[in-house]
C-alpha positions as CSV (number, residue, x, y, z in Angstrom):
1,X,0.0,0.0,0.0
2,X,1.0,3.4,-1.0
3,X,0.8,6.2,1.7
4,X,2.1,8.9,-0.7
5,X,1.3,12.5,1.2
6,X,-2.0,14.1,-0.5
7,X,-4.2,17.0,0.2
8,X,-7.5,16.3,2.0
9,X,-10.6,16.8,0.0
10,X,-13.6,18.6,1.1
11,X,-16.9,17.0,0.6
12,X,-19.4,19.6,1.7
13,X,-20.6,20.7,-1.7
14,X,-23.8,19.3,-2.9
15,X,-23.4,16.7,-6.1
16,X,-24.3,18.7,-9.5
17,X,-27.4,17.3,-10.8
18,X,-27.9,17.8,-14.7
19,X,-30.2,20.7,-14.5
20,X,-27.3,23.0,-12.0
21,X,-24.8,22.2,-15.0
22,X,-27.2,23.3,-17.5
23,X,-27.8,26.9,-16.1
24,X,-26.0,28.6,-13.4
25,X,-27.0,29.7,-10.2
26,X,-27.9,33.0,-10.0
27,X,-29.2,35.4,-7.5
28,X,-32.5,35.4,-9.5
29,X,-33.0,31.3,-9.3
30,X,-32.5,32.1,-5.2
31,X,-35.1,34.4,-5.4
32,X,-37.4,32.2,-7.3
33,X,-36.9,29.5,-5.0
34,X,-37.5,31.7,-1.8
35,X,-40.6,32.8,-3.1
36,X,-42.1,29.5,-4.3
37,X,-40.9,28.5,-0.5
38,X,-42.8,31.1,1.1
39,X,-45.6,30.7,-1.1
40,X,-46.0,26.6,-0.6
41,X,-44.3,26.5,3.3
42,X,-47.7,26.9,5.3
43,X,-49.6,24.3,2.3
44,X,-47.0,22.1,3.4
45,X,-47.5,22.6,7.6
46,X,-51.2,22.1,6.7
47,X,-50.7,19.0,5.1
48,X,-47.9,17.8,7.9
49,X,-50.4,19.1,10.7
50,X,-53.4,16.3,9.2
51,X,-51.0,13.7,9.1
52,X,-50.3,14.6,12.7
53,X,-53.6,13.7,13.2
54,X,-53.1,10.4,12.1
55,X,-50.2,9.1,14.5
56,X,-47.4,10.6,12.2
57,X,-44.3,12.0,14.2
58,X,-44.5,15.6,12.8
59,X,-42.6,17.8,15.5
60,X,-39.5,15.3,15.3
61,X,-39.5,15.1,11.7
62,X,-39.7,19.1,11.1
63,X,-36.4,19.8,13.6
64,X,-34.5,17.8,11.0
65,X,-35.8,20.1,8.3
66,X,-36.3,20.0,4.6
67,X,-34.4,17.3,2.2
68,X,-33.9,17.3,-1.6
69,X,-36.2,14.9,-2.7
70,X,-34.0,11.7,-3.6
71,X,-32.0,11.8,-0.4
72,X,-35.1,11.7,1.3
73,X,-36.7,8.9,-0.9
74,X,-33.4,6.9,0.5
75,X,-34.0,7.0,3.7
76,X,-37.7,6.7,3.1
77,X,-36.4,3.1,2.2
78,X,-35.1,2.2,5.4
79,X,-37.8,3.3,7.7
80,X,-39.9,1.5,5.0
81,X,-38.0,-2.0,5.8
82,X,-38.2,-0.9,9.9
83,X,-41.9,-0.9,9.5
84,X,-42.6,2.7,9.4
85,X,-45.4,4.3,7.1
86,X,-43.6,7.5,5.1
87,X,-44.9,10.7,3.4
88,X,-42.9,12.8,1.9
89,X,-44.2,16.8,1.4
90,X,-42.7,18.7,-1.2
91,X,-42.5,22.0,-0.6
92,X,-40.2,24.4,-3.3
93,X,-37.9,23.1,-5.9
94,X,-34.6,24.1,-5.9
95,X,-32.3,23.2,-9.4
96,X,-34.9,21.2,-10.8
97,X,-35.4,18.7,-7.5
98,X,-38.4,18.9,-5.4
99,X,-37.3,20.1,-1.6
100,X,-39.5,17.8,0.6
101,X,-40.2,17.8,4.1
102,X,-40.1,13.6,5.2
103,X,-42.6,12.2,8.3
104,X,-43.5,9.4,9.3
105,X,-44.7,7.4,11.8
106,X,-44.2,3.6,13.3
107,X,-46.6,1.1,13.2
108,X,-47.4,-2.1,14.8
109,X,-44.8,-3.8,12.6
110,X,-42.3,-1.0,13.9
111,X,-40.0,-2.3,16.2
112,X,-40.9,-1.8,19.7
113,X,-37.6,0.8,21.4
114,X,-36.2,-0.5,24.2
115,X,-36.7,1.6,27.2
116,X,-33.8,3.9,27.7
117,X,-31.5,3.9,30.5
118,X,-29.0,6.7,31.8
119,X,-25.5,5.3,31.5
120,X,-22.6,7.0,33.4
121,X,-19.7,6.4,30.7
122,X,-16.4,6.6,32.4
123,X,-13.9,8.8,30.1
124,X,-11.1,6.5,28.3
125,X,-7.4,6.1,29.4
126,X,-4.4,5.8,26.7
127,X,-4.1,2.7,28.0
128,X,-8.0,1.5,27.2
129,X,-7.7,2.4,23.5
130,X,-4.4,0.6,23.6
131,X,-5.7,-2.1,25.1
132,X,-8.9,-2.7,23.3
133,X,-7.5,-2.5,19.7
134,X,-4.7,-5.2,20.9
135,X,-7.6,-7.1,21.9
136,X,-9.7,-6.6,19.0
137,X,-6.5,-7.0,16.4
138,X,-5.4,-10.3,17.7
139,X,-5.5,-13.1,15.2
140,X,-5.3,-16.5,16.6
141,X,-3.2,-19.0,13.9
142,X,-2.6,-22.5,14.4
143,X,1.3,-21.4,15.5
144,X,-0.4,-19.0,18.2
145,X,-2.1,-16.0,18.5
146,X,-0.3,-12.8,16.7
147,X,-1.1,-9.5,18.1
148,X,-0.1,-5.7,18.0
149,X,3.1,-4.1,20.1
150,X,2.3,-1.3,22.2
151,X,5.7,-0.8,22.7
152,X,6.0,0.1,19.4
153,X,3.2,2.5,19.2
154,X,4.6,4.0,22.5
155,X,8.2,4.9,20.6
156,X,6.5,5.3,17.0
157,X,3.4,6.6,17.8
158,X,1.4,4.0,15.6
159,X,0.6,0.8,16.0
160,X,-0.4,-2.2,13.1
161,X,-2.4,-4.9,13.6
162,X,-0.5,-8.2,12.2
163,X,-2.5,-8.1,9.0
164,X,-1.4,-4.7,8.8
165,X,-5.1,-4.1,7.9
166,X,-5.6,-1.4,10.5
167,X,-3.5,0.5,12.8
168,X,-4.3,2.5,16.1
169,X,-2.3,6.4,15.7
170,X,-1.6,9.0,17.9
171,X,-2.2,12.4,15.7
172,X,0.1,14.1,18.5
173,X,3.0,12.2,18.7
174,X,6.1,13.8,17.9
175,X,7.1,11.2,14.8
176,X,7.1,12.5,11.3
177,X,5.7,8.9,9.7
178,X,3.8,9.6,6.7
179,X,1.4,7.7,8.5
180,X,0.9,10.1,11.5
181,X,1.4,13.3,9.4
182,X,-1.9,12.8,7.1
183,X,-4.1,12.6,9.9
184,X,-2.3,15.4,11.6
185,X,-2.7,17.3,8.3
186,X,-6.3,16.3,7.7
187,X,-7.8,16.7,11.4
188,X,-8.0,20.4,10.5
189,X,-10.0,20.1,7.7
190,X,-14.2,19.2,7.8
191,X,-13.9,15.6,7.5
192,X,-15.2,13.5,5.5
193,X,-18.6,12.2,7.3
194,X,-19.1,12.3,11.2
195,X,-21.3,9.8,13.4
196,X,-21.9,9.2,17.1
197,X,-20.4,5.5,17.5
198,X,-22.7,3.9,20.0
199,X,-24.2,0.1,20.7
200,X,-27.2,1.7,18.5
201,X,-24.7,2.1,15.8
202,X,-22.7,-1.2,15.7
203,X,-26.1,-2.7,15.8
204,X,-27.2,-1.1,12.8
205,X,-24.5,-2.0,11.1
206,X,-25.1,-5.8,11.8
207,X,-28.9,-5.3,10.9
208,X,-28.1,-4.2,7.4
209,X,-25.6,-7.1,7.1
210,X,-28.1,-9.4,8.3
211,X,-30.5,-7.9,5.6
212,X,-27.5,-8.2,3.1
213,X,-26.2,-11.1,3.4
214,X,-23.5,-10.3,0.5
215,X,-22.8,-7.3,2.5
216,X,-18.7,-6.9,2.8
217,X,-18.2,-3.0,2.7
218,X,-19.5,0.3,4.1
219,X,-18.4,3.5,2.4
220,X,-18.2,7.0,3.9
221,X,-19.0,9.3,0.6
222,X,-20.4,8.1,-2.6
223,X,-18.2,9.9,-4.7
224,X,-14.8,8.4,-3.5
225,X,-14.9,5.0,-5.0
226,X,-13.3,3.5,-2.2
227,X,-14.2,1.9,1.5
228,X,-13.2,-0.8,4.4
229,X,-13.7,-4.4,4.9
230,X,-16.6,-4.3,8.0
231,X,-15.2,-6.9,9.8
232,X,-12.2,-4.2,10.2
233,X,-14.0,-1.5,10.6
234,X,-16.4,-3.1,13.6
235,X,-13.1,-4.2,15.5
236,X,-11.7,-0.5,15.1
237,X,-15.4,0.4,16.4
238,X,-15.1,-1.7,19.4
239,X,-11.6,-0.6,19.7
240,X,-11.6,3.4,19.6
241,X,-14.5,3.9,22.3
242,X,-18.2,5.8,22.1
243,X,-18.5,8.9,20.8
244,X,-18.2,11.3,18.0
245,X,-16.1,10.2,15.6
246,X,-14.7,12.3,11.9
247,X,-14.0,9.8,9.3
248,X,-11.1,10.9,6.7
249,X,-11.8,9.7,3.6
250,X,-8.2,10.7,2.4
251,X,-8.6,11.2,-2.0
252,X,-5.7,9.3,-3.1
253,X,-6.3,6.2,-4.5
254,X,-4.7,4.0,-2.1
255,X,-4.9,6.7,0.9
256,X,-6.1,5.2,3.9
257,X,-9.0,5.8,5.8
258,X,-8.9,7.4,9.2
259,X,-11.3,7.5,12.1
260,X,-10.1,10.1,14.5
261,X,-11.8,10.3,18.1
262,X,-13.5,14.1,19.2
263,X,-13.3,13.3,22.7
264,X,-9.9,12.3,24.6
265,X,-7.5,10.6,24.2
266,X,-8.1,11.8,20.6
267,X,-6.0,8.8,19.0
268,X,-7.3,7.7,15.5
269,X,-7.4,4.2,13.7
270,X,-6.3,3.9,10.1
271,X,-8.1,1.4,8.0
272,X,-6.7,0.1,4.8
273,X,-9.2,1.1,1.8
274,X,-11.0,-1.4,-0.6
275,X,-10.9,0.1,-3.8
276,X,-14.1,0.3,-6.2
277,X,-16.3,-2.1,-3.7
278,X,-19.5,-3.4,-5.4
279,X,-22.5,-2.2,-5.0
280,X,-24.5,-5.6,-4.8
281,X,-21.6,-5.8,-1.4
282,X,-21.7,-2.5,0.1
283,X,-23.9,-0.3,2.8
284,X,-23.9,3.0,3.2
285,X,-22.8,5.0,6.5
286,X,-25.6,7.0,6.1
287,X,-28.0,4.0,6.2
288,X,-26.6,2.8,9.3
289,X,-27.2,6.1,11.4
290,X,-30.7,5.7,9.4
291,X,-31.1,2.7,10.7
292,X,-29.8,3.1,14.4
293,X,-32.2,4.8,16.1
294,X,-34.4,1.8,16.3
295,X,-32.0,-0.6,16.9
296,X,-32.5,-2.4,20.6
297,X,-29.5,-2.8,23.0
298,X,-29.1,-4.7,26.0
């Protein structure tokens, strides 16, 4: 694997649909959509008002606010498959795509949530993480188990697993290892995606693979052809503790993929990329956080 030094991309602007690359933006086409906006918002709270009527969640759906239309018909598909009846309210367009409000509300084939408890989480050590990922990146072979050093990642200030699949980093250690300086470089930057990594979480993930049973790959944005193995990325879950995580979706081809923790210690795992996965064998991150709020943990 290469780890050649590259600039970190930015992924916050919106994908160009044919109709933006057919006529610009202009401060005319803002004003147009405001208006139709204004014109169509309270139609819209009407019509999300009746179907409040009728059991849907309205209040919680309209803090999320508005969606473009075939983001929200994605989603729409996964509460779909949790049992959830959908409606989707269009509201404006906005470069040719209907801007939609999305509700909806469970039924009795919705799964039932699990009565929530408060947790006191106790904050992580250095020696946790360090811990954790040896735990979690220990192969057992038929000469013996194989696992990571920490005294290496206590001189070096990176760690790999035996596979050299994955490797736990330390975005502040002094080293200059090409390995060290892209997250160091790349922390500064948006990232790439960011998700809460929680039971709920983990569990979606294993929902959609039960669901998928070809399932071998999640990927972070759909316009890097590139993401991990899951098996990897659920021990590096289990590894890097709770919380907000930034995922790095570095833009070389053979760049690796970082998850960096928000909360201390902020160490990061690296996770070597699959390049081009197949469809018919991927999920989506953001179908997994769709997916999580339902999910029932013990």
């Amino acid at each position: 694997m290469s780890y050649k030094q590259t600039s970190t991309r930015h992924s916050y602007q919106p994908k160009r649909t044919a109709t933006m690359q057919a006529s610009a933006i202009t401060p005319a086409s803002h004003e147009a959509f405001r208006q139709e906006w204004d014109a169509n918002f309270d139609i819209a709270l009407q019509k999300a008002r009746e179907l409040q009527k009728k059991g849907f969640l309205v209040e919680e759906c309209l803090q999320k606010g508005a969606l473009m239309e075939s983001k929200a018909k994605k989603m729409a598909e996964q509460l779909k498959l949790l049992g959830y009846e959908v409606e989707l309210i269009p509201v404006a367009k906005w470069a040719g795509e209907n801007v939609v409000f999305l509700v909806y509300k469970p039924t009795e084939k919705t799964a039932k949530p699990q009565p929530q408890t408060v947790r006191t989480v106790k904050p992580l050590t250095p020696e946790d993480i360090i811990n954790a990922f040896v735990k979690n990146f220990t192969y057992q072979y038929p000469s013996g188990p194989e696992s990571p050093n920490p005294a290496y990642f206590r001189q070096s200030g990176h760690m790999p697993d035996p596979k050299l699949v994955a490797a736990l980093v330390d975005p502040d250690h002094p080293s200059k290892d090409a390995i060290i300086e892209k997250i160091r470089q790349a922390r500064n930057e948006p990232p790439t995606y960011r998700f809460e990594n929680t039971p709920k979480f983990r569990g979606a993930i294993n929902r959609l693979v039960a669901k998928n049973k070809y399932a071998e790959y999640i990927v972070f944005d759909d316009k890097i052809p590139k993401g991990v193995h899951i098996q990897y990325l659920k021990k590096a879950l289990r590894s890097i503790g709770d919380g907000p995580i930034r995922v790095y979706v570095l833009p070389g081809r053979f760049d690796p993929i970082y998850l960096l923790r928000e909360d201390p210690p902020r160490y990061a795992i690296l996770l070597s990329p699959y390049i081009e996965p197949p469809p018919s064998q991927t999920i989506k991150v953001s179908d997994v956080e769709a997916v999580a709020p339902s999910v029932g943990v013990s």
